[in-house]
gemmi code that builds the backbone of each chain (N, CA, C; Angstrom):
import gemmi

chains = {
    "A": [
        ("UNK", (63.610, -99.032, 75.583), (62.805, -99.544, 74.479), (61.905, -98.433, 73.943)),
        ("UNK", (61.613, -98.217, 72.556), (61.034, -97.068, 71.976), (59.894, -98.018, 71.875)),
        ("UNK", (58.788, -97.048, 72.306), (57.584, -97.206, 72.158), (56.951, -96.141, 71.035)),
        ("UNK", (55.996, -96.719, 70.014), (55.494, -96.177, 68.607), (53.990, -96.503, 69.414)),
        ("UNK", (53.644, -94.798, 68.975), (51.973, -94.864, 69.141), (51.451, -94.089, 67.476)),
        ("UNK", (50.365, -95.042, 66.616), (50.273, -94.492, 65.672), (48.936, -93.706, 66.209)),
        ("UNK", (48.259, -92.891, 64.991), (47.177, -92.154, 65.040), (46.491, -91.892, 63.799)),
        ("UNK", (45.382, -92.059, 63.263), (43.928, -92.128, 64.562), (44.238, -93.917, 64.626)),
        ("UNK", (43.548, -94.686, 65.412), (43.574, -95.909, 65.296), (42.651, -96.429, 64.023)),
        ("UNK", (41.673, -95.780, 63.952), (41.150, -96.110, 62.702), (40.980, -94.545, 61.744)),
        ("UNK", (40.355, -95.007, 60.716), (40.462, -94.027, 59.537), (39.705, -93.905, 58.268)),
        ("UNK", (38.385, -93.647, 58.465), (37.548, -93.962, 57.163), (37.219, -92.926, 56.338)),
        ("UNK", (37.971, -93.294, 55.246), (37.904, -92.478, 53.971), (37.394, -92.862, 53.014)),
        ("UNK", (37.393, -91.722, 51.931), (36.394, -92.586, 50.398), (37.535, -93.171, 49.437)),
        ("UNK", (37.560, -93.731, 48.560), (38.627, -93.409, 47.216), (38.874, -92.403, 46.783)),
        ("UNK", (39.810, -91.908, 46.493), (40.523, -90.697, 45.814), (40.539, -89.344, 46.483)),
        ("UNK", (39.973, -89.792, 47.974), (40.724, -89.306, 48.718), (42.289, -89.052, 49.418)),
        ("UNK", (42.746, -87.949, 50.243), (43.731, -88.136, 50.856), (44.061, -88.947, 51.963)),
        ("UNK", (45.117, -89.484, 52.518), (45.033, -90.223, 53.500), (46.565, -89.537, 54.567)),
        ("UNK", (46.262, -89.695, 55.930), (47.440, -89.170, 56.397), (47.692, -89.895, 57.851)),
        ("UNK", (48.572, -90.779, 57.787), (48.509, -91.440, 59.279), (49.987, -91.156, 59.844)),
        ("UNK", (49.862, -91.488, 61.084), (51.164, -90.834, 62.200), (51.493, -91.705, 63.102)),
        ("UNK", (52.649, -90.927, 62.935), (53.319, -92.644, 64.195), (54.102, -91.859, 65.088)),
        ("UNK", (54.209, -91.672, 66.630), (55.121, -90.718, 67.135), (55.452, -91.386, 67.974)),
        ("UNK", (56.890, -91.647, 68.141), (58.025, -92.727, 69.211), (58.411, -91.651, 70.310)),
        ("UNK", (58.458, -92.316, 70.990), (58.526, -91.918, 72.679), (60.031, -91.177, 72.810)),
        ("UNK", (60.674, -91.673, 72.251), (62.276, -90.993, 71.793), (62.851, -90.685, 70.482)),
        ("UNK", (63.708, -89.775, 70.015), (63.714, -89.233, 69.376), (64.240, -90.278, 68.314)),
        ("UNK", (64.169, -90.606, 67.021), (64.319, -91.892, 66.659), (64.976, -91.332, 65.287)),
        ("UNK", (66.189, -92.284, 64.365), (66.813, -92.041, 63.266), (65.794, -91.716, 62.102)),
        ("UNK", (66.018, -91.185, 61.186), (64.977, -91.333, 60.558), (65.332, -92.594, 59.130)),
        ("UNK", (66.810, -92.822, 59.072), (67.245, -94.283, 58.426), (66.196, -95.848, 59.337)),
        ("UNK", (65.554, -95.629, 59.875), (65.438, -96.613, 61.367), (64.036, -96.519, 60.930)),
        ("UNK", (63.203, -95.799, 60.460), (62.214, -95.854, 60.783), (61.334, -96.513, 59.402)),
        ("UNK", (60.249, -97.029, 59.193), (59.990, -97.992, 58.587), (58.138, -98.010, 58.406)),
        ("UNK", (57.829, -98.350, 57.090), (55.789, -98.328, 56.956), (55.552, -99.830, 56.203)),
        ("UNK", (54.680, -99.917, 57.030), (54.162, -101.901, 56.263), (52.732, -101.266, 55.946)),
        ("UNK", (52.000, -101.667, 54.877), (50.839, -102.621, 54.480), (50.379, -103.366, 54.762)),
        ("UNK", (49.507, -104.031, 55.521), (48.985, -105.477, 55.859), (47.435, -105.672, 55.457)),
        ("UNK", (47.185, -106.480, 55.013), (45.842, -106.962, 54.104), (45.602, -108.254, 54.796)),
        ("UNK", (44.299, -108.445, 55.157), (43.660, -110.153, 55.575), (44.394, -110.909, 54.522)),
        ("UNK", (45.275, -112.115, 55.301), (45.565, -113.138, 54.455), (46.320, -113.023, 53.567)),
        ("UNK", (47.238, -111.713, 53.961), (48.489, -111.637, 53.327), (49.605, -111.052, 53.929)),
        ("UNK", (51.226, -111.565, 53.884), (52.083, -111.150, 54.477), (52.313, -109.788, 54.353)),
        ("UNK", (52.398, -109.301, 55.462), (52.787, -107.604, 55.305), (53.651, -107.165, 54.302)),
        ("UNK", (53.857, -106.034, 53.796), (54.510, -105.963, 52.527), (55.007, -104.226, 53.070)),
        ("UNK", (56.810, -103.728, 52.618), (57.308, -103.224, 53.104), (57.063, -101.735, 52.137)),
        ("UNK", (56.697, -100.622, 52.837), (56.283, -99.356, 51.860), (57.872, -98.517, 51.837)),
        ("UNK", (57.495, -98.172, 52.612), (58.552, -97.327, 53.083), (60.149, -97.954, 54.014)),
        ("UNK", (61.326, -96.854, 53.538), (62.130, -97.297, 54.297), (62.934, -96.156, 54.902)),
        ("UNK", (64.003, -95.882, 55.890), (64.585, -94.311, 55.456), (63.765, -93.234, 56.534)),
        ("UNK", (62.460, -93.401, 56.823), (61.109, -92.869, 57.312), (60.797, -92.062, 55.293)),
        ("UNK", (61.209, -92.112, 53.979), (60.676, -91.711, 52.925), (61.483, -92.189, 51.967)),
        ("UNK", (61.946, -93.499, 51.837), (62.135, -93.918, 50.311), (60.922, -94.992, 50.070)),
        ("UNK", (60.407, -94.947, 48.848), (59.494, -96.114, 48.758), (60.219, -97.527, 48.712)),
        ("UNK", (59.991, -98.507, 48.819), (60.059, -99.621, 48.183), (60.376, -99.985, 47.028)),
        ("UNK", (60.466, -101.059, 46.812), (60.595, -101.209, 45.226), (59.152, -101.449, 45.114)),
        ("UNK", (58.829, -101.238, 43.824), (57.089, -101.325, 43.292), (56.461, -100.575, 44.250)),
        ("UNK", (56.497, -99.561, 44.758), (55.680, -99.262, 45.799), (55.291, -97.694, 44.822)),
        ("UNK", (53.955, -97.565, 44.692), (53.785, -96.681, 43.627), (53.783, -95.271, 44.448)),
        ("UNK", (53.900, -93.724, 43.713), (54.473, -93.320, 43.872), (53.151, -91.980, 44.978)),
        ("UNK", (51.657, -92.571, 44.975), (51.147, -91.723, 45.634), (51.475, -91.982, 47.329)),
        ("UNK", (52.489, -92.985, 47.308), (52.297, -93.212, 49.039), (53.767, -92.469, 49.461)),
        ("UNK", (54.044, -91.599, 50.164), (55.180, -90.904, 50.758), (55.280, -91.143, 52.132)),
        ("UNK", (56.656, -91.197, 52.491), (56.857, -90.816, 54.076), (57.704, -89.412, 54.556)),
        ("UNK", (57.530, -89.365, 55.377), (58.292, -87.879, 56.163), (58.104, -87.984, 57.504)),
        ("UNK", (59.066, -87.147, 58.161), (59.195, -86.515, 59.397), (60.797, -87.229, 59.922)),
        ("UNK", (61.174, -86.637, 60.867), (62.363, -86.516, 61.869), (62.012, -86.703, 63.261)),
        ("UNK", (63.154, -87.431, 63.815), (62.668, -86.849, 65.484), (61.823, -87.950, 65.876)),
        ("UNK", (60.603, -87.671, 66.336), (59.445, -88.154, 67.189), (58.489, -87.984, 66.161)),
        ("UNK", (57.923, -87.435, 65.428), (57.182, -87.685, 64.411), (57.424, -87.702, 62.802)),
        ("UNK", (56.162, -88.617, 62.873), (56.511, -89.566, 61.015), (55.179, -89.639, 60.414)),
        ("UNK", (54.972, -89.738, 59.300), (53.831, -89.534, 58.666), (54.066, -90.229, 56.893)),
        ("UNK", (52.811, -91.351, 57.425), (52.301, -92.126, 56.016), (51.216, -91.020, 54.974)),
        ("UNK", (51.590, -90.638, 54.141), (50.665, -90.252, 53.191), (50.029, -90.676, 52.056)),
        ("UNK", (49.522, -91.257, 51.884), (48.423, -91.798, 50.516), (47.760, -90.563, 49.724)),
        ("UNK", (48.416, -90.227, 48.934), (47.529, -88.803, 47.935), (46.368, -88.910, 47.247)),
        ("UNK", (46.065, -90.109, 46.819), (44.877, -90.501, 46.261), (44.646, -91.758, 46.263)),
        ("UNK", (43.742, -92.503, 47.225), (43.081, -93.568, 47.789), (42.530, -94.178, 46.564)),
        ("UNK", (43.175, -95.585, 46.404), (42.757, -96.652, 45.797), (42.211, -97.872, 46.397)),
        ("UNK", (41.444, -98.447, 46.345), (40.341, -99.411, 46.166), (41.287, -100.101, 47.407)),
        ("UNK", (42.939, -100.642, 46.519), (43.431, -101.912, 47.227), (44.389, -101.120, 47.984)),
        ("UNK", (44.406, -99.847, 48.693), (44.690, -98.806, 49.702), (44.250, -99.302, 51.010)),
        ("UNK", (43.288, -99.631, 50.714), (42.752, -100.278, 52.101), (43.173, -101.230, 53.225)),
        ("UNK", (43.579, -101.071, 53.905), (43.802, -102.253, 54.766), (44.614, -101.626, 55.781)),
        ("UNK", (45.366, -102.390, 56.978), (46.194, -101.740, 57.971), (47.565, -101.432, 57.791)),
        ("UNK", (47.963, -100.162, 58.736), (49.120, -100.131, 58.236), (49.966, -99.763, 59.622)),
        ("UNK", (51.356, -100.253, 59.441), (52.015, -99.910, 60.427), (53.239, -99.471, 60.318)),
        ("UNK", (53.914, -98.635, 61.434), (54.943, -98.219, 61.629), (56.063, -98.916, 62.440)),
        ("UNK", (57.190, -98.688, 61.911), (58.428, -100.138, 62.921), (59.474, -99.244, 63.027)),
        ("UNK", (60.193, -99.383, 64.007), (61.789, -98.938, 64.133), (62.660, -99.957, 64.342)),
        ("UNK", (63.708, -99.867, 63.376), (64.825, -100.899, 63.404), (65.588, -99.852, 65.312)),
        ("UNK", (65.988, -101.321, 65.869), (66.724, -100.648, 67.208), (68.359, -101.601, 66.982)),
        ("UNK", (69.268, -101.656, 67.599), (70.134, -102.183, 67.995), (70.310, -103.481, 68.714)),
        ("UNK", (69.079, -103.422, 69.222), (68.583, -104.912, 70.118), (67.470, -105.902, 69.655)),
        ("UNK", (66.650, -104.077, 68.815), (65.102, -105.032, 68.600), (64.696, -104.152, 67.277)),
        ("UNK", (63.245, -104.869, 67.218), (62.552, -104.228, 66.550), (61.474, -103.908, 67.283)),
        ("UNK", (60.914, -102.431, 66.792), (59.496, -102.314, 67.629), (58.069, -101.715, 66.571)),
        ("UNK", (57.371, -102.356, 66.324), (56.024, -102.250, 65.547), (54.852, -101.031, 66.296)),
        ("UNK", (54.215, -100.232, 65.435), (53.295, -99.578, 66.619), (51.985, -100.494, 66.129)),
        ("UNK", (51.436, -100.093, 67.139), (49.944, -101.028, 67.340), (48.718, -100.960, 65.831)),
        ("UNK", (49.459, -100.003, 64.766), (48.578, -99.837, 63.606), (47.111, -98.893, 63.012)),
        ("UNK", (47.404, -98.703, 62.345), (46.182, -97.918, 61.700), (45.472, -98.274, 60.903)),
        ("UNK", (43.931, -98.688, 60.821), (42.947, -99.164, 60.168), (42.726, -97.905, 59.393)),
        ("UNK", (42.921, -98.166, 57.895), (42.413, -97.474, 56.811), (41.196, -98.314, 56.274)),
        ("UNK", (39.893, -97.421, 56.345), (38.667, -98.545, 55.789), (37.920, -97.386, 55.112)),
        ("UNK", (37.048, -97.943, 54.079), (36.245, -97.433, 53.521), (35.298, -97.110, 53.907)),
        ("UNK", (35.116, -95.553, 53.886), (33.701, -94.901, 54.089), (32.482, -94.638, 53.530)),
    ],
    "B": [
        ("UNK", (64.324, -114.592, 42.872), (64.584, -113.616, 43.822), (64.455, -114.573, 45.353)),
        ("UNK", (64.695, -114.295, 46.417), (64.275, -114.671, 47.354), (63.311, -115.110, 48.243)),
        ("UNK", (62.534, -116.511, 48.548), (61.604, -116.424, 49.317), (61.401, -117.378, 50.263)),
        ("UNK", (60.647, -117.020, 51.453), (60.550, -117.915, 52.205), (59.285, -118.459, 52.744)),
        ("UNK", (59.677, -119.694, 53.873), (58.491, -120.592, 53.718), (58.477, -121.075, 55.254)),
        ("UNK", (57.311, -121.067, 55.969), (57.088, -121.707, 57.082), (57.011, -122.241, 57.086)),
        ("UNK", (56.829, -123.741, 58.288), (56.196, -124.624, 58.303), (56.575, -125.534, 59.959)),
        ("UNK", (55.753, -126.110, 59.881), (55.349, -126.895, 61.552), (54.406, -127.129, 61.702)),
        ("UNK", (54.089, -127.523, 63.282), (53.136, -127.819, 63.641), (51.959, -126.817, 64.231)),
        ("UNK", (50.809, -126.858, 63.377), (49.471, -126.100, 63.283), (48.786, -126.095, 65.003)),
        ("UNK", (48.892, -127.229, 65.380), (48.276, -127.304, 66.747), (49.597, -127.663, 68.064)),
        ("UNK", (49.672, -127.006, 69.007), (50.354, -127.195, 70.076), (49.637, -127.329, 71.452)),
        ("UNK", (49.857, -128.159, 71.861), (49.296, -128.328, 73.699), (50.289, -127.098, 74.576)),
        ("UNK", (49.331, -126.720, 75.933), (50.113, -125.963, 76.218), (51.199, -126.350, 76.931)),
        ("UNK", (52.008, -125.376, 77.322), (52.863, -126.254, 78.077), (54.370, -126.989, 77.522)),
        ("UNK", (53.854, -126.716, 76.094), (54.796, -127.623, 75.257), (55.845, -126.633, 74.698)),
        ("UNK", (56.746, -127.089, 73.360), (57.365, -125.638, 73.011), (56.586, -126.015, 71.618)),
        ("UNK", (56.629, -124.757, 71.254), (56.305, -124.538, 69.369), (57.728, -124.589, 68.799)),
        ("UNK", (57.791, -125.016, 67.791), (58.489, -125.170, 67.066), (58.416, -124.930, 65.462)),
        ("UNK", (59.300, -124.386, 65.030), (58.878, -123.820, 63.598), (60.280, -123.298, 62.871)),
        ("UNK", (59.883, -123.691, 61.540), (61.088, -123.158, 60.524), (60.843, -122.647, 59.550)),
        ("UNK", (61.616, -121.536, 58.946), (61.520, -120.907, 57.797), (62.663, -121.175, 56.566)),
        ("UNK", (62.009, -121.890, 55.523), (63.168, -122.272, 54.862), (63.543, -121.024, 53.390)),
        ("UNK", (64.813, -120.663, 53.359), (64.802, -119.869, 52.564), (65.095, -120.460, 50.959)),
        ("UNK", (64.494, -120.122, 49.835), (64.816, -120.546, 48.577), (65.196, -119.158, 47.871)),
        ("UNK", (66.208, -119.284, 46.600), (66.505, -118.502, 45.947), (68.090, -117.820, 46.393)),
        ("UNK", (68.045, -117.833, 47.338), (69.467, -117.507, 47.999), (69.963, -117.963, 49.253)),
        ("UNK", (71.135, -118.003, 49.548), (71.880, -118.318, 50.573), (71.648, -117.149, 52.027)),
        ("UNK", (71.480, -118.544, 52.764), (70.878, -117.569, 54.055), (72.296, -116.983, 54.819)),
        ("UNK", (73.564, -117.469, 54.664), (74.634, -117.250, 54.882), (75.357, -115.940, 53.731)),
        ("UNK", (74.933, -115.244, 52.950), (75.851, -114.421, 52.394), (74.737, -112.921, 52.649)),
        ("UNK", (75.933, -112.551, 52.401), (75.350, -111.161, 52.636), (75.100, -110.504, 53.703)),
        ("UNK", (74.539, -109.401, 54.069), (74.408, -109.276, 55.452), (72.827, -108.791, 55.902)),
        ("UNK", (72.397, -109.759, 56.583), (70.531, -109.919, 56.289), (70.524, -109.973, 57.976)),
        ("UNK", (69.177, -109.474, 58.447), (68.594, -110.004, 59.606), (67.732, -110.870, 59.341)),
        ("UNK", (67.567, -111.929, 59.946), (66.210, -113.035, 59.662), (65.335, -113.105, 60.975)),
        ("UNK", (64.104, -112.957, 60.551), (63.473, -112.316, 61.742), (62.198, -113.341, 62.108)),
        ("UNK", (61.593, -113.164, 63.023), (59.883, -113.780, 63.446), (59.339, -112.773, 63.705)),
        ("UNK", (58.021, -112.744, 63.350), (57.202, -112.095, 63.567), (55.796, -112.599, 63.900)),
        ("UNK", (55.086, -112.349, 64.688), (53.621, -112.997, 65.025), (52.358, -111.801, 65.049)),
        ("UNK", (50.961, -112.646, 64.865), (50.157, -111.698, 64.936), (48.947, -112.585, 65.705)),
        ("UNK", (48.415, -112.308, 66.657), (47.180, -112.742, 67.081), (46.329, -112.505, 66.923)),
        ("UNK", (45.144, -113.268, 66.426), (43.868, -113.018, 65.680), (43.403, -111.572, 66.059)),
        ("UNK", (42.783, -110.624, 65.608), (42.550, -109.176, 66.036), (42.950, -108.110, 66.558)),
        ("UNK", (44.459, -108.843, 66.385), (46.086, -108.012, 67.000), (46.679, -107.010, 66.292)),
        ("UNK", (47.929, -107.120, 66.796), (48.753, -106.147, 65.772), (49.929, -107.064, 65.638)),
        ("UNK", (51.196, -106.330, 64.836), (52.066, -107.474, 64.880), (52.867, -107.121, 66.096)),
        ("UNK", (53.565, -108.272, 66.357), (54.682, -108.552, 67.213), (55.854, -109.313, 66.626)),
        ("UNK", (57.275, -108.346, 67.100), (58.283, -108.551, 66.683), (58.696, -109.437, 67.645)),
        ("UNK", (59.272, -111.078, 67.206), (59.701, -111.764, 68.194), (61.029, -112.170, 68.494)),
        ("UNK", (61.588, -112.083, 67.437), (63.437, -111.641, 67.489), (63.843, -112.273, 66.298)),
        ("UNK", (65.230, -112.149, 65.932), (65.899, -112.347, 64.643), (67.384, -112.613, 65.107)),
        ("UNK", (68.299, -113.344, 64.030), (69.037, -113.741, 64.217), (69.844, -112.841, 62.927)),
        ("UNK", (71.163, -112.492, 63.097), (72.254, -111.864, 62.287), (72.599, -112.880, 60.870)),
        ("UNK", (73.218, -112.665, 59.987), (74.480, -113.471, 59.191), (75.526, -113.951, 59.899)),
        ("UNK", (75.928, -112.699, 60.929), (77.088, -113.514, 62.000), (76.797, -114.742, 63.061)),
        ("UNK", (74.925, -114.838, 63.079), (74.802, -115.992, 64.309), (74.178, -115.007, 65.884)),
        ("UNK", (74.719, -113.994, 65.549), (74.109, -113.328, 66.664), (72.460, -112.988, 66.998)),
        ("UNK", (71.865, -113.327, 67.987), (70.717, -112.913, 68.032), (70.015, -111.674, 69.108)),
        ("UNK", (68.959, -111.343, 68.943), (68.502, -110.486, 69.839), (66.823, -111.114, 69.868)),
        ("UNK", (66.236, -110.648, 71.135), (64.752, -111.568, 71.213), (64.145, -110.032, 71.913)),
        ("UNK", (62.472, -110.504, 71.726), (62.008, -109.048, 71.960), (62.107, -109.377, 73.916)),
        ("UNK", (61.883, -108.161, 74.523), (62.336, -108.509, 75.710), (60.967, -109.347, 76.722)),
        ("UNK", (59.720, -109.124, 76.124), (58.633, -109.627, 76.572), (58.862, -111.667, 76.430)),
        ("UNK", (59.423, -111.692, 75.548), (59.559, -113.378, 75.000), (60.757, -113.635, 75.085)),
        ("UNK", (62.315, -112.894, 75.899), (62.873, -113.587, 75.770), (63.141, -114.572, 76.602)),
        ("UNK", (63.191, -115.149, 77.565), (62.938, -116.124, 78.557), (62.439, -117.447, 78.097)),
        ("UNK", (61.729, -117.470, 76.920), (61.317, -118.075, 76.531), (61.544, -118.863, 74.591)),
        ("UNK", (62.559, -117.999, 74.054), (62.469, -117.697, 72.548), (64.038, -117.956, 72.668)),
        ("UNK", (64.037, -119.627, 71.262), (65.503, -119.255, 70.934), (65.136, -119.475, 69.735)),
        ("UNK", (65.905, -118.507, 68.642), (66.554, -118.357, 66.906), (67.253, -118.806, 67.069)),
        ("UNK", (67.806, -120.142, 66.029), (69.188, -120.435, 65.684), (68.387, -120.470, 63.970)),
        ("UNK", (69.739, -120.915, 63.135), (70.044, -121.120, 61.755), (70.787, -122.161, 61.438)),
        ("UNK", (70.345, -123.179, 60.301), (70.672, -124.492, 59.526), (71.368, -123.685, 58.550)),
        ("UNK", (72.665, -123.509, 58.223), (72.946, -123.074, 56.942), (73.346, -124.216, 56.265)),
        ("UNK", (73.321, -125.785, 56.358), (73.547, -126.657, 55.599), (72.117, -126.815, 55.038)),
        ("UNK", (70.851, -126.298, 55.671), (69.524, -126.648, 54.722), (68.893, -125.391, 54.737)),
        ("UNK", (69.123, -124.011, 54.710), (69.228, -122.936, 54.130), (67.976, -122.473, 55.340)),
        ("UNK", (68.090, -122.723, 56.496), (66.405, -122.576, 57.122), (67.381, -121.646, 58.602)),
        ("UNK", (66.238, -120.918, 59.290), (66.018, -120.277, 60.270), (65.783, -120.855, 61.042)),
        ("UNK", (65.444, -121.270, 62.376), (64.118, -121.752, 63.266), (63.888, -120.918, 64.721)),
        ("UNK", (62.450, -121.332, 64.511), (62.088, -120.521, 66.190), (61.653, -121.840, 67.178)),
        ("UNK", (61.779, -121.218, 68.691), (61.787, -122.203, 69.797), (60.893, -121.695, 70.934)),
        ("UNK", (59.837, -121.489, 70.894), (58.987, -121.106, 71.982), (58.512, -121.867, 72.976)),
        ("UNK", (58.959, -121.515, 73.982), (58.542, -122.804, 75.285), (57.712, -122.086, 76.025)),
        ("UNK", (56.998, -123.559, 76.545), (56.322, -123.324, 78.172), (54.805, -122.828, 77.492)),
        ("UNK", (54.089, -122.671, 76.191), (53.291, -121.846, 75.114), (51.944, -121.876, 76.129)),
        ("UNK", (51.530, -121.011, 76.101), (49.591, -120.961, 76.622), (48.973, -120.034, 75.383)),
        ("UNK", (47.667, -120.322, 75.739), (46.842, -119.862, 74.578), (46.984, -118.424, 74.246)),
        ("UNK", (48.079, -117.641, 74.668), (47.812, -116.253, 74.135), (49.197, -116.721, 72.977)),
        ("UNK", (49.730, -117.388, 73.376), (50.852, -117.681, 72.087), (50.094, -118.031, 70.511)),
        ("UNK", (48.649, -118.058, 70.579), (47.926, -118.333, 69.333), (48.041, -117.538, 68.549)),
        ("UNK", (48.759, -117.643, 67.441), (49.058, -116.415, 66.446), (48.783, -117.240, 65.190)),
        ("UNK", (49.329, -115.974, 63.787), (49.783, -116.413, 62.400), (51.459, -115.803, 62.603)),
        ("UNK", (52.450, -116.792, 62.542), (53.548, -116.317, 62.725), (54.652, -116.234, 61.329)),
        ("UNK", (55.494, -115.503, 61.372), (55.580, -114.994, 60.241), (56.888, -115.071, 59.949)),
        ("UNK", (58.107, -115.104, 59.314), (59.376, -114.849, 58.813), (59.782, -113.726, 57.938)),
        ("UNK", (60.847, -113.057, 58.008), (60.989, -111.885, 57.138), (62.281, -112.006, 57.011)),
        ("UNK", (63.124, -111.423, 56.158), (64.425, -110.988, 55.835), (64.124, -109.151, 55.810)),
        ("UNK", (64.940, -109.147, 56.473), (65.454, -107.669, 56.485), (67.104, -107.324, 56.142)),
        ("UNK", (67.748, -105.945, 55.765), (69.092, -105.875, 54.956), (69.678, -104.829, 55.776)),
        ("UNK", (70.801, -105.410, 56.260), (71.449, -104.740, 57.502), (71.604, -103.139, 56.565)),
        ("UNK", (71.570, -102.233, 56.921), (71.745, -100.430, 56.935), (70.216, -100.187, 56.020)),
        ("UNK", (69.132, -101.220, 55.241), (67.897, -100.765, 54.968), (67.251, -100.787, 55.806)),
        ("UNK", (67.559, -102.191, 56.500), (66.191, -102.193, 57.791), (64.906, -102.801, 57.970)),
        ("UNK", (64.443, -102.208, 56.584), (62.822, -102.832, 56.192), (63.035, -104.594, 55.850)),
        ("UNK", (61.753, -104.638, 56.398), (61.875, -106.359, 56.132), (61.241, -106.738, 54.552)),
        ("UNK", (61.829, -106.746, 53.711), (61.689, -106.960, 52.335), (61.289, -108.344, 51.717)),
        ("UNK", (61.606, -108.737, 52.159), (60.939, -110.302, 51.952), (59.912, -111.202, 53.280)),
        ("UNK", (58.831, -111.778, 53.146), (57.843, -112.374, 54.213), (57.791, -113.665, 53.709)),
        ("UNK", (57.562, -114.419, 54.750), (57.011, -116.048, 54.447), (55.400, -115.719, 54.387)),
        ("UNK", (54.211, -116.010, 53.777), (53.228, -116.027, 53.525), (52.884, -116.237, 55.241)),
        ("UNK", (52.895, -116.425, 55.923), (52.431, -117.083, 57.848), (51.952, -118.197, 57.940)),
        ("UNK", (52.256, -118.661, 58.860), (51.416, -119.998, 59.479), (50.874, -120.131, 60.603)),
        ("UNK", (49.388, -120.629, 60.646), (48.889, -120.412, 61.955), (48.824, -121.374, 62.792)),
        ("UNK", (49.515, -121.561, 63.679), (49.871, -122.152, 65.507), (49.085, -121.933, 66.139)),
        ("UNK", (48.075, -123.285, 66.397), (47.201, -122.868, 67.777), (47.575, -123.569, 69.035)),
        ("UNK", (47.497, -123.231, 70.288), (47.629, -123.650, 71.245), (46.614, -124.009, 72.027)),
        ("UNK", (46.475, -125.185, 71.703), (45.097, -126.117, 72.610), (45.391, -127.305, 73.061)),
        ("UNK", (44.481, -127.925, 74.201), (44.651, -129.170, 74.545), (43.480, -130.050, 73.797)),
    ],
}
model = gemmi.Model(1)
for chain_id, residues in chains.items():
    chain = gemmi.Chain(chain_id)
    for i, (resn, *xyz) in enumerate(residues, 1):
        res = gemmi.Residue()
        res.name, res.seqid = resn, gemmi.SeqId(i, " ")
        for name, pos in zip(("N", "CA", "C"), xyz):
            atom = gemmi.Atom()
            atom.name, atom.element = name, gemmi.Element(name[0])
            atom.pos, atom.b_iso = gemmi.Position(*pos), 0.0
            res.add_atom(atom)
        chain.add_residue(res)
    model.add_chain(chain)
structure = gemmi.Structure()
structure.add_model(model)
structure.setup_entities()
């Protein structure tokens, strides 16, 4: 079972700032497999990334993904208002799915 | 476009099973080739993946819940369902439904959640 540890656990930035969060799996992981959610209080998670770097559909175009291997990286280029909230990393497996424990993006 | 919808019972005793369904509107839960999934989150948690069921019927459960967790699928009333037995209060979540697209992966569609508490 691949275990996802993201980083930092939390993350306080201003608006229009950069943002850069990390997710690194215990084994070396596809990068088709690998996967970024959005989650906001009181709303269903919503899918960013797919690929470990295609966006979504509607998913605008300052948020990127990258990396291979064992490490992956959410980027936000310029922090908007409704930027805020948690975010997480998932790997599609063969058996399962596995979520990492998330990253609090909050305003500083 | 596609969406889906929870629904059950809000309060559970422990001990009991939860029970819950996700009904899909807009498309056929039988075409195509989709994973249909659960997902849960406990108040100040993170999420948890709790297993999903194929287009073919096949399922997989996460390995912490499976002992306990069955997915099947109604394709005569277009719905999913989950089966959690034996429940104690850490089973208190907002639990969730997703469609995901076999070779994308990402879960592209969510049921808004519903929250299951487990009390006597």
């Amino acid at each position: 079972e691949i275990v996802l540890t993201q980083s930092p656990d939390t993350l306080s930035l201003s608006p229009g700032e950069r943002a850069t969060l990390s997710c690194r799996a215990s084994q070396s992981v596809g990068s088709i497999y690998l996967l970024w959610y959005k989650h906001q209080p009181g709303q269903a998670p919503r899918l960013l990334i797919y690929g470990a770097s295609t966006r979504a559909t509607g998913i605008p175009d300052r948020f990127s993904g990258s990396g291979s291997g064992t490490d992956f990286t959410l980027t936000i280029s310029r922090l908007e208002p409704e930027d805020f909230a948690v975010y997480y990393c998932q790997v599609y497996g063969p058996s399962d799915y596995t979520f990492g424990q998330g990253t609090k993006l909050e305003i500083k | 476009q596609v969406q889906l919808q929870e629904s059950g019972p809000g309060l559970v005793k422990p001990s009991q099973t939860l029970s819950l369904t996700c009904t899909v509107s807009g498309g056929s839960i039988k075409s195509g080739s989709y994973y249909w999934s659960w997902i849960r989150q406990p108040a100040g948690k993170g999420l948890e993946w709790i297993g999903r069921i194929y287009t073919s019927g096949s399922t997989n459960y996460n390995p912490s819940l499976k002992s306990r967790v069955t997915i099947s699928v109604d394709t005569s009333k277009n719905q999913f369902s989950l089966k959690l037995t034996s429940v104690t209060a850490a089973d208190t979540a907002v639990y969730y439904c997703a469609r995901s697209e076999f070779y994308y992966y990402g879960m592209d569609v969510w049921g808004q959640g519903t929250t299951v508490t487990v009390s006597s």
